[in-house]
ChimeraX commands (.cxc) that place a marker at each C-alpha (Angstrom):
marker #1 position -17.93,3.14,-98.53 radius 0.5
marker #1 position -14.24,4.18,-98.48 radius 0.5
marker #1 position -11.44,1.96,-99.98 radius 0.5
marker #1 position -8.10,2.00,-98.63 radius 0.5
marker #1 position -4.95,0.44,-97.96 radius 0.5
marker #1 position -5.49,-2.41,-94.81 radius 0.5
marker #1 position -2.85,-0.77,-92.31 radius 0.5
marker #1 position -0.48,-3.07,-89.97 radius 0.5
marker #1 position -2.57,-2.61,-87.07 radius 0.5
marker #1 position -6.21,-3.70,-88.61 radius 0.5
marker #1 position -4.86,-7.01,-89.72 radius 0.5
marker #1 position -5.78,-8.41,-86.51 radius 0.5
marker #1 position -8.86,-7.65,-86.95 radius 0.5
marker #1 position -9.35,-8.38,-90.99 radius 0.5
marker #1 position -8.21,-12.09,-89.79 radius 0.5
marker #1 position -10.78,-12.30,-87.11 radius 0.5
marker #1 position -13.85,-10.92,-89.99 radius 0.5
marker #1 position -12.12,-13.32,-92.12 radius 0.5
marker #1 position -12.12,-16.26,-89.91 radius 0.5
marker #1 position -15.99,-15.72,-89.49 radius 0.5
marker #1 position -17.15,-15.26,-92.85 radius 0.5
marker #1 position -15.28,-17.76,-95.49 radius 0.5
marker #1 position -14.72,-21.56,-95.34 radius 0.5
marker #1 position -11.27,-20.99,-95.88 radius 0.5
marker #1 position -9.89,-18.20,-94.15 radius 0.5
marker #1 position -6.53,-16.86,-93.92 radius 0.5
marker #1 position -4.72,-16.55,-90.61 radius 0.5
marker #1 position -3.02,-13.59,-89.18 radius 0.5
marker #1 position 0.14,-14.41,-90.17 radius 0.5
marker #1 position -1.12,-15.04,-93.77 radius 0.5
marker #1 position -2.17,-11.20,-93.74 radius 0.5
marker #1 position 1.11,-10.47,-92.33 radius 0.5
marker #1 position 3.19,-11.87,-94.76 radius 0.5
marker #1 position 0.97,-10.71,-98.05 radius 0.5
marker #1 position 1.64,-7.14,-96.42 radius 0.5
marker #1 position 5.48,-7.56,-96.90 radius 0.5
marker #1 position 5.14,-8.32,-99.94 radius 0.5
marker #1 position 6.00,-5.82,-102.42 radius 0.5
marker #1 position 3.58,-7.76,-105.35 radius 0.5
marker #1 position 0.84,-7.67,-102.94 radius 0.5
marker #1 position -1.78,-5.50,-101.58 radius 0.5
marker #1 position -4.30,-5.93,-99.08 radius 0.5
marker #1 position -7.54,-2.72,-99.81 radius 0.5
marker #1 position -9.98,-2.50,-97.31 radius 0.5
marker #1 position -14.03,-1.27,-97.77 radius 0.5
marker #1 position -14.77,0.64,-94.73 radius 0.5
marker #1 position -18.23,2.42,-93.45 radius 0.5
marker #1 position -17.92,6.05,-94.68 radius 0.5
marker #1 position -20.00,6.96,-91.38 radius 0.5
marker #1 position -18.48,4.47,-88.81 radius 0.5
marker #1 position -14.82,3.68,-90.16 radius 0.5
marker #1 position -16.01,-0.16,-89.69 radius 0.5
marker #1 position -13.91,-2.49,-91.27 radius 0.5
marker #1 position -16.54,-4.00,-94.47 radius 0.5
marker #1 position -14.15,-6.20,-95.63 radius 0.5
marker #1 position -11.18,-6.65,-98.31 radius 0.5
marker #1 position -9.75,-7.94,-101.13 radius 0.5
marker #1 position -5.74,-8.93,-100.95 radius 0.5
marker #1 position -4.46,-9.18,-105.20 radius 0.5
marker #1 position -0.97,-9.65,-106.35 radius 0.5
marker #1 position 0.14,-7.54,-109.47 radius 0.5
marker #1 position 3.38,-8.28,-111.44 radius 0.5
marker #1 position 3.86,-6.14,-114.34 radius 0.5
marker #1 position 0.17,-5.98,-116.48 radius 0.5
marker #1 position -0.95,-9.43,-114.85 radius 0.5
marker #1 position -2.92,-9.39,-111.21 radius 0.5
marker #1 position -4.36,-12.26,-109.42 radius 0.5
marker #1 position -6.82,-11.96,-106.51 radius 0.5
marker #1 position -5.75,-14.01,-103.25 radius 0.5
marker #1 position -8.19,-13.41,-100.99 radius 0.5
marker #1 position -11.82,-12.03,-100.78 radius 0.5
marker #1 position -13.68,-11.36,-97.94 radius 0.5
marker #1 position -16.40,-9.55,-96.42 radius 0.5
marker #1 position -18.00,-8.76,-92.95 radius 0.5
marker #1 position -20.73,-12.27,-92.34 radius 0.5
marker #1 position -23.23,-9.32,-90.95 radius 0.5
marker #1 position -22.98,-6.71,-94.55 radius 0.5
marker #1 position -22.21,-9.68,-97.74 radius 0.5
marker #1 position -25.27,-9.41,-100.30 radius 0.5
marker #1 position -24.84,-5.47,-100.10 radius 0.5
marker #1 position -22.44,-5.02,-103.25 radius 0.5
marker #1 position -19.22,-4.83,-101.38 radius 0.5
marker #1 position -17.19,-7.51,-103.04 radius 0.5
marker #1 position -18.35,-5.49,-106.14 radius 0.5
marker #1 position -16.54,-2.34,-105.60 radius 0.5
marker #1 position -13.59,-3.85,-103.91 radius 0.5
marker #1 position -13.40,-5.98,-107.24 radius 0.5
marker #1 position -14.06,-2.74,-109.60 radius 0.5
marker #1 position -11.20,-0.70,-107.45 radius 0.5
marker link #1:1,2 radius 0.2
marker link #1:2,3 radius 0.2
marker link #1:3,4 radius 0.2
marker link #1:4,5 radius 0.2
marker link #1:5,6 radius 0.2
marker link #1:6,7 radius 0.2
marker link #1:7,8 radius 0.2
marker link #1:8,9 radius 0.2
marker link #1:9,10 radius 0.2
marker link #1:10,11 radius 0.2
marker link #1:11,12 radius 0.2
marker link #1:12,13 radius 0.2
marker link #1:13,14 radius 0.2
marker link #1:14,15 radius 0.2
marker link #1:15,16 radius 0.2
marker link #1:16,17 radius 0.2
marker link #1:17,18 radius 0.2
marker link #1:18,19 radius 0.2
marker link #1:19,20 radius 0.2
marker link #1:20,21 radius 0.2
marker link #1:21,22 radius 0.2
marker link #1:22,23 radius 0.2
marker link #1:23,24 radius 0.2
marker link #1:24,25 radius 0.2
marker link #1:25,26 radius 0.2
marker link #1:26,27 radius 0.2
marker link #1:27,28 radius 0.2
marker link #1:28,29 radius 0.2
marker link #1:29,30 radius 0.2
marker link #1:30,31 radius 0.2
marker link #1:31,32 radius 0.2
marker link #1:32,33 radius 0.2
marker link #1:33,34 radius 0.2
marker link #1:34,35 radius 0.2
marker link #1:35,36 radius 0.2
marker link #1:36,37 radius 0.2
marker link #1:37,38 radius 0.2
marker link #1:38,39 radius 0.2
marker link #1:39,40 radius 0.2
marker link #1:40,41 radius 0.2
marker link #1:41,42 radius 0.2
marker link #1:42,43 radius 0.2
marker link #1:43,44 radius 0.2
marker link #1:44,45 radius 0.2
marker link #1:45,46 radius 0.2
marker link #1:46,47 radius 0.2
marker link #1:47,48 radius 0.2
marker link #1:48,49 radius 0.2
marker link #1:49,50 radius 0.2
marker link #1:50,51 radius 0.2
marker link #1:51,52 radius 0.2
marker link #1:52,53 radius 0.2
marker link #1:53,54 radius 0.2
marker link #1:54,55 radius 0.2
marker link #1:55,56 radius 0.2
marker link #1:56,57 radius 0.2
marker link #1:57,58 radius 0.2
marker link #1:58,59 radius 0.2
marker link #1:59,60 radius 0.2
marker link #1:60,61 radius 0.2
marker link #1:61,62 radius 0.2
marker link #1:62,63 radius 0.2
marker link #1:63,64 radius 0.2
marker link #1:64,65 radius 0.2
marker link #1:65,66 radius 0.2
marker link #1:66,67 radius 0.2
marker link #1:67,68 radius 0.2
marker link #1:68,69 radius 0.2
marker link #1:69,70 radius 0.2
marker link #1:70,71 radius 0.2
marker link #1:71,72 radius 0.2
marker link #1:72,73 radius 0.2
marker link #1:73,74 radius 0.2
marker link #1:74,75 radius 0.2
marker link #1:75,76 radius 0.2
marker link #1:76,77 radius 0.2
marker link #1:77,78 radius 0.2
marker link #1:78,79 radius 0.2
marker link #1:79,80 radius 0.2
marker link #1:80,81 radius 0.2
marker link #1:81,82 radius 0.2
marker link #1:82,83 radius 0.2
marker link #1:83,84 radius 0.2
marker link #1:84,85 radius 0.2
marker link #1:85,86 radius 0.2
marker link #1:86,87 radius 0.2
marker link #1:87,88 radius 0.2
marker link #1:88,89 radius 0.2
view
C-alpha cells in the first residue's frame, strides 16, 4: 500500500468510494472544501500494484492538536488493515 496526498482530480472519485461504504458520507464538495483548507489534509491508501484508490483518511492539525474528519475505505478491501495504516501515518 502507498500513502499519499488525495490530488484535486481523485476527489471525484474518493466521494463516490465514500458514498458506498459509510452511513454518513461526505459529498464532493465536502472533499473540495477540506482540500482548501490549509488545517486540513486529505491522505489516500492506494494499491502498490494497481494505483487503486483503497481509501483515506481527511484530519485537521492546528499546532500539536489533530482531529480526524473523515475515514473511509473501499466497501470491497475494509477488514484488510487499511484504516490501520492510514491511522498510524
Amino acid at each position: 500500500m502507498i500513502l499519499r496526498p488525495v490530488t484535486e482530480n481523485e476527489l471525484t472519485e474518493l466521494a463516490s468510494l465514500d458514498a458506498r461504504a459509510n452511513r454518513s458520507p461526505w459529498s464532493l464538495f465536502s472533499y473540495q472544501q477540506a482540500r482548501q483548507q490549509t488545517t486540513q489534509k486529505i491522505i489516500g491508501a492506494y494499491d502498490q500494484s494497481t494505483g487503486e484508490l483503497l481509501g483515506a483518511c481527511v484530519y485537521s492539525q492546528v499546532l500539536d492538536e489533530g482531529e480526524i474528519l473523515q475515514l473511509c475505505i473501499r466497501y470491497e478491501k475494509q477488514r484488510n488493515g487499511y484504516a490501520y495504516q492510514l491511522l498510524n501515518y
